[in-house]
C-alpha positions, -999 to +999 in steps of 0.1 A: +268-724+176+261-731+138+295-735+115+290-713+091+296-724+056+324-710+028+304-691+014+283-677+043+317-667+058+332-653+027+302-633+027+308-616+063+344-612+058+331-592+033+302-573+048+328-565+073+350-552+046+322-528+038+324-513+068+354-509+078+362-491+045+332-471+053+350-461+084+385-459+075+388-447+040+356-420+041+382-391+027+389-409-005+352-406-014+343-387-046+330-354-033+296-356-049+293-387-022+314-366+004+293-342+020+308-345+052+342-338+044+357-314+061+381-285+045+397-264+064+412-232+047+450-231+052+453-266+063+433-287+045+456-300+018+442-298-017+460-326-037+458-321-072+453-359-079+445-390-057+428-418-052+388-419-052+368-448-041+344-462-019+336-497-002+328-513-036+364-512-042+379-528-011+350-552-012+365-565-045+397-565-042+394-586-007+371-611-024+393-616-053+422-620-025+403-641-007+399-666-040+439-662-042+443-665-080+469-639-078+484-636-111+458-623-141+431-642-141+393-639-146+387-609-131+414-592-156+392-610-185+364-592-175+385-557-168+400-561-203+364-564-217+346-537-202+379-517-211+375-522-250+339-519-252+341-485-233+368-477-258+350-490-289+378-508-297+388-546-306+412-554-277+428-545-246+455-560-228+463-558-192+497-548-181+512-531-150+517-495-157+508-467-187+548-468-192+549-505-195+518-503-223+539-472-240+570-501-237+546-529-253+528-507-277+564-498-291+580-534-289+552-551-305+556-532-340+591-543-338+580-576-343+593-601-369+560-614-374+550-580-390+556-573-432+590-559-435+578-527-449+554-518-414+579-529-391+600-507-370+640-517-374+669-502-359+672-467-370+640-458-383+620-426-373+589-421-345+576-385-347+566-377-313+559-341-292+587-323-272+569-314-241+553-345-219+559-373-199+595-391-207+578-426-210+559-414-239+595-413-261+619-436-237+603-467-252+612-452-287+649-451-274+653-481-257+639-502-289+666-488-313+645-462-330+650-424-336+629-398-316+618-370-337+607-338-315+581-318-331+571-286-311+540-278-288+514-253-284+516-239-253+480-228-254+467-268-259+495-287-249+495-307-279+519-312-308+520-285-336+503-309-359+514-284-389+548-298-384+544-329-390+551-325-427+582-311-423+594-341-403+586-370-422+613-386-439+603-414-468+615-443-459+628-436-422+596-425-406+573-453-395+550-441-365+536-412-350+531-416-309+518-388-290+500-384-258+467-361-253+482-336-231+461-335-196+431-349-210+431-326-241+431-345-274+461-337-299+446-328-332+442-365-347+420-346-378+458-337-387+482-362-374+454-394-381+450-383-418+489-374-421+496-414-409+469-426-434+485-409-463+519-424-455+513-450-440+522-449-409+515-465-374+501-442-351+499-448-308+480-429-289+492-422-257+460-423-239+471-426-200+459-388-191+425-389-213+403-420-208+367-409-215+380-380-235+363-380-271+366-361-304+343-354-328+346-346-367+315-336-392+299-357-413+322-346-446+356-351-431+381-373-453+387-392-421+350-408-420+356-435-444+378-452-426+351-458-397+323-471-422+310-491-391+310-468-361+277-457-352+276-417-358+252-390-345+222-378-360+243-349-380+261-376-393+293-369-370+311-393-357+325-393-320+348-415-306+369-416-276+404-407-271+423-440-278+404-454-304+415-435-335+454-452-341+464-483-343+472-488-306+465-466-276+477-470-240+460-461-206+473-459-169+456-467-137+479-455-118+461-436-086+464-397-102+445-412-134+410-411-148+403-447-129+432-467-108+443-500-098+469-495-082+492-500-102+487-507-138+481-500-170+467-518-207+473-517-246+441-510-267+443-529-297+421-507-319+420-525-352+440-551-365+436-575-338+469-597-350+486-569-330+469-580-293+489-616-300+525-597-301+517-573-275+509-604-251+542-622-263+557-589-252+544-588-223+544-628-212+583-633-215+583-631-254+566-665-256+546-676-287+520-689-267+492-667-265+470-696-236+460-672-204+476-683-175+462-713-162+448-726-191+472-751-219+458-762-252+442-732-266+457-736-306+447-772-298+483-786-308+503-778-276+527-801-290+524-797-323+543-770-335+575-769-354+599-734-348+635-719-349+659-750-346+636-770-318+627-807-319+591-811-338+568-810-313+585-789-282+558-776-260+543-745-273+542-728-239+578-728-237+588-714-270+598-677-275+597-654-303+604-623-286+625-613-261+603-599-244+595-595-206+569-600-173+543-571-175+512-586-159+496-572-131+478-590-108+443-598-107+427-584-076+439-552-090+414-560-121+391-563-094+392-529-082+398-516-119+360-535-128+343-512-101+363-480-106+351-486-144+316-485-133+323-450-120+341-436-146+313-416-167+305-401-132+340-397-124+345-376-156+317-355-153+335-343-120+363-334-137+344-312-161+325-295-137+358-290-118+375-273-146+351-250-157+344-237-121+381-230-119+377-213-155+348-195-143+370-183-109+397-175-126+384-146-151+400-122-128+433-133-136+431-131-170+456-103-183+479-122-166+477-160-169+464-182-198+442-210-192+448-247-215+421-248-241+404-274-256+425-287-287+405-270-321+390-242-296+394-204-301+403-184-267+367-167-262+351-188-233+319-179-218+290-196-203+306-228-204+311-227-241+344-220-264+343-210-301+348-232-322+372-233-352+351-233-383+363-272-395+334-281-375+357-303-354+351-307-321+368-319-288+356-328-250+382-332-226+384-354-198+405-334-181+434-346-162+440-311-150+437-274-147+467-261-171+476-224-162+505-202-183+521-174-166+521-148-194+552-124-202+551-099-175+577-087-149+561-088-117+561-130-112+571-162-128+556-197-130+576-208-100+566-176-081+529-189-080+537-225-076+552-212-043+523-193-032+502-228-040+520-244-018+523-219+012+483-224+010+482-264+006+475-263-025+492-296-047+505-284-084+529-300-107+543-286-138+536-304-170+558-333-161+591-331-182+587-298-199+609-297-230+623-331-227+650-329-250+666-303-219+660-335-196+693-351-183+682-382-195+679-369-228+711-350-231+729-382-223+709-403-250+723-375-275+757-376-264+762-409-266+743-418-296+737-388-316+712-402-339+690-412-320+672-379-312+663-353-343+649-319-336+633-300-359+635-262-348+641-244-314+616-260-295+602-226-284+566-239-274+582-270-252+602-242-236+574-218-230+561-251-211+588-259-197+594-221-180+559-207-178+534-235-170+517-258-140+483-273-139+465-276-106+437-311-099+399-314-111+401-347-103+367-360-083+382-359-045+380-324-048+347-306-031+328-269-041+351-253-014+386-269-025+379-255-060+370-224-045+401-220-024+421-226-054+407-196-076+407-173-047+450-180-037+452-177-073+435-143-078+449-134-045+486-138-057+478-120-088+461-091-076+494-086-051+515-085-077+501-065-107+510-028-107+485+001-103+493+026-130+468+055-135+442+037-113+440+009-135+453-027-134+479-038-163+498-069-171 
């Protein structure tokens, strides 16, 4: 019998790899590659997130195993590449989670190595929404800073942009972060040309929204700071979600848009000075910006001269940062390169999957609100929303189906999230709700007072808190899922609504 070489045996471990994921793992195909997945009503759980992926995935994350570079390597080069030309931005960095990349965004405009008048010190102010996930504001906190709560709309999810005015302070404010809330931009027309006039830093907490994009006319004030992105024929310019701050962060963790795992990046939008602090951030604090594996890339390794070292100390072992060990590994960049491949596709699931849920849900309409795009009016038909008359425009990637239970005495939020889940049905509210009502939170104020600033009641991030759950669109789920969904929905609705005069009333 023939040895086989390397290369020829590499290559049937991994044919083998093919199918046995083909085998194995045939659920966690998208559903437009999924026809014979079966969905049985009442026990066939719908998840509202999850893994999606095929054999192209475990093919590459066994080869790269199989080549045992472990720590980030080529195949993160390459996943940090395709990442910023997707976004249309300068840089990404690689890091192991969305909340780490938050943590990095954050820590990196703390630096030294910034002008004193941009950098964030002790004290100063970050202007951020009430209502979200808590690793959007934690990494304000734990750097020193002041949170500053604006309120949300609980129709888009999104900051009240029109109060962002009210909480700038000369001198003390020095950022704006925000997520886009499930996939729905937050008004950056507002909040982008609010940092410009102030200038202020502005993060974009991209983890729920990759491949959403946003779109203003060809007269808005905002367009001469793009004078080289490539517009549309009206002279509009649309850009993705992520690439309209300073710095943006993403997760791949396995709900998101595309997964790894684990893992997460930094988009450097502009100013690509920033990607060398992020990366001292996240490689121990070190001043050394040489990939792993690789020495010599400033070409004097042993040249340098800084802090109170002997001339010459090696340049990999000198810090400038405290910093810490954020990197993922690289077979994860692996599987992010393929998943990236699918992501266009991926998204276009997602749309479809919320507008047949918007479509199946018209029945229920006295009696819940459905999220709407960010600049959108309420009329929706055919697929379509009005439009405010700005002439700017959102798409959604949606992360999920948002539903508001509206004033009414017959059921609460928590009333439908139970009859969800008596029909296998997976929902989760919008992660923290009001976060300044989060232990966590209440502890941060007790302690250190200063620290958090409210500016009013809060009364949208309540109404989310109370009133609100979103449901998946993600690309696992198939025609029947989605139609299961709108008809437990409707179902629970119609059983609790009161007949008065032969007529149905909220």
């Amino acid at each position: 019998m023939k040895t086989m070489s390397n290369d020829e045996l590499k290559s049937e471990i991994l044919r083998l790899t093919r199918e046995y994921s083909k085998r194995v793992h045939a659920s966690n195909r998208p559903a437009y590659d999924n026809s014979d997945l079966e969905f049985v009503t009442g026990s066939t759980t719908v998840p509202y997130a999850g893994r999606v992926f095929d054999e192209d995935e475990v093919e590459a994350a066994v080869s790269s195993a199989l080549d045992f570079w472990l720590t980030l390597g080529p195949e993160g080069e390459k996943f940090e590449r395709g990442l910023a030309e997707f976004l249309g931005v300068r840089s990404s960095v690689l890091c192991n989670s969305g909340s780490s990349a938050n943590l990095l965004a954050v820590s990196a405009l703390t630096s030294h190595k910034l002008p004193q008048k941009k950098r964030l010190l002790p004290g100063d102010e970050v202007i951020t929404a009430a209502s979200g996930f808590p690793t959007t504001v934690a990494p304000i906190l734990q750097n020193g800073l002041t949170a500053v709560f604006i309120d949300v709309d609980p129709k888009t999810g999104n900051a009240r942009s029109e109060q962002l005015e009210d909480a700038y302070v000369p001198g003390k404010t020095k950022a704006v972060m925000m997520a886009h809330a499930l996939g729905n931009p937050f008004d950056i027309s507002t909040t982008l040309q609010f940092c410009k006039k102030n200038d202020l830093w502005l993060i974009e907490d991209n983890c729920d929204a990759l491949g959403s994009t946003y779109t203003i006319p060809r007269d808005h004030a905002l367009q001469k700071h793009f004078p080289k992105a490539v517009r549309n024929q009206d002279g509009s310019l649309t850009k993705p979600t992520g690439s309209w701050g300073d710095l943006s962060s993403q997760s791949f963790y396995p709900p998101h848009h595309i997964t790894m795992g684990e893992g997460g990046a930094v988009n450097i939008v502009n100013d690509i000075k920033l990607r060398t602090l992020v990366e001292s951030f996240r490689d121990w604090g070190r001043d050394c910006w040489c990939p792993s594996g690789v020495s010599g890339t400033c070409n004097k390794r042993f040249g340098w001269n800084l802090g109170q070292l002997p001339d010459g100390y090696d340049h990999k072992y000198i810090y400038t940062h405290l910093g810490y060990n954020l990197k993922p590994m690289d077979f994860q960049a692996a599987i992010g390169l393929q998943q990236l491949q699918k992501l266009d596709r991926f998204n276009a699931a997602r749309r479809e999957n919320w507008h047949r849920l918007r479509e199946g849900l018209k029945a229920s309409s006295n009696w819940l609100d459905f999220q709407i795009p960010t600049h959108a009016k309420e009329d929706y038909a055919s697929r379509e929303f009005q439009w405010e008359i700005s002439g700017v425009r959102t798409n959604p990637a949606w992360f999920g189906f948002g539903i508001r239970v509206k004033p009414n005495p017959m059921f609460s939020r928590n009333d439908l999230a139970t009859a969800l889940g008596r029909s296998q049905i997976d929902c989760r509210m919008l992660f923290g709700g009001n976060l300044v009502k989060q232990p966590a939170f209440i502890e941060v104020a007790k302690t250190k007072p200063e620290a958090i600033r409210s500016l009013n009641q809060l009364e949208g991030a309540d109404d989310i808190m109370n009133n609100f759950l979103f449901v998946g669109v993600y690309p696992g789920l198939t025609t029947q899922m989605n139609e299961h969904i709108s008809s437990v929905i409707n179902s629970f609705v119609q059983s609790k609504v009161i007949m008065v005069a032969g007529e149905l009333v909220p």
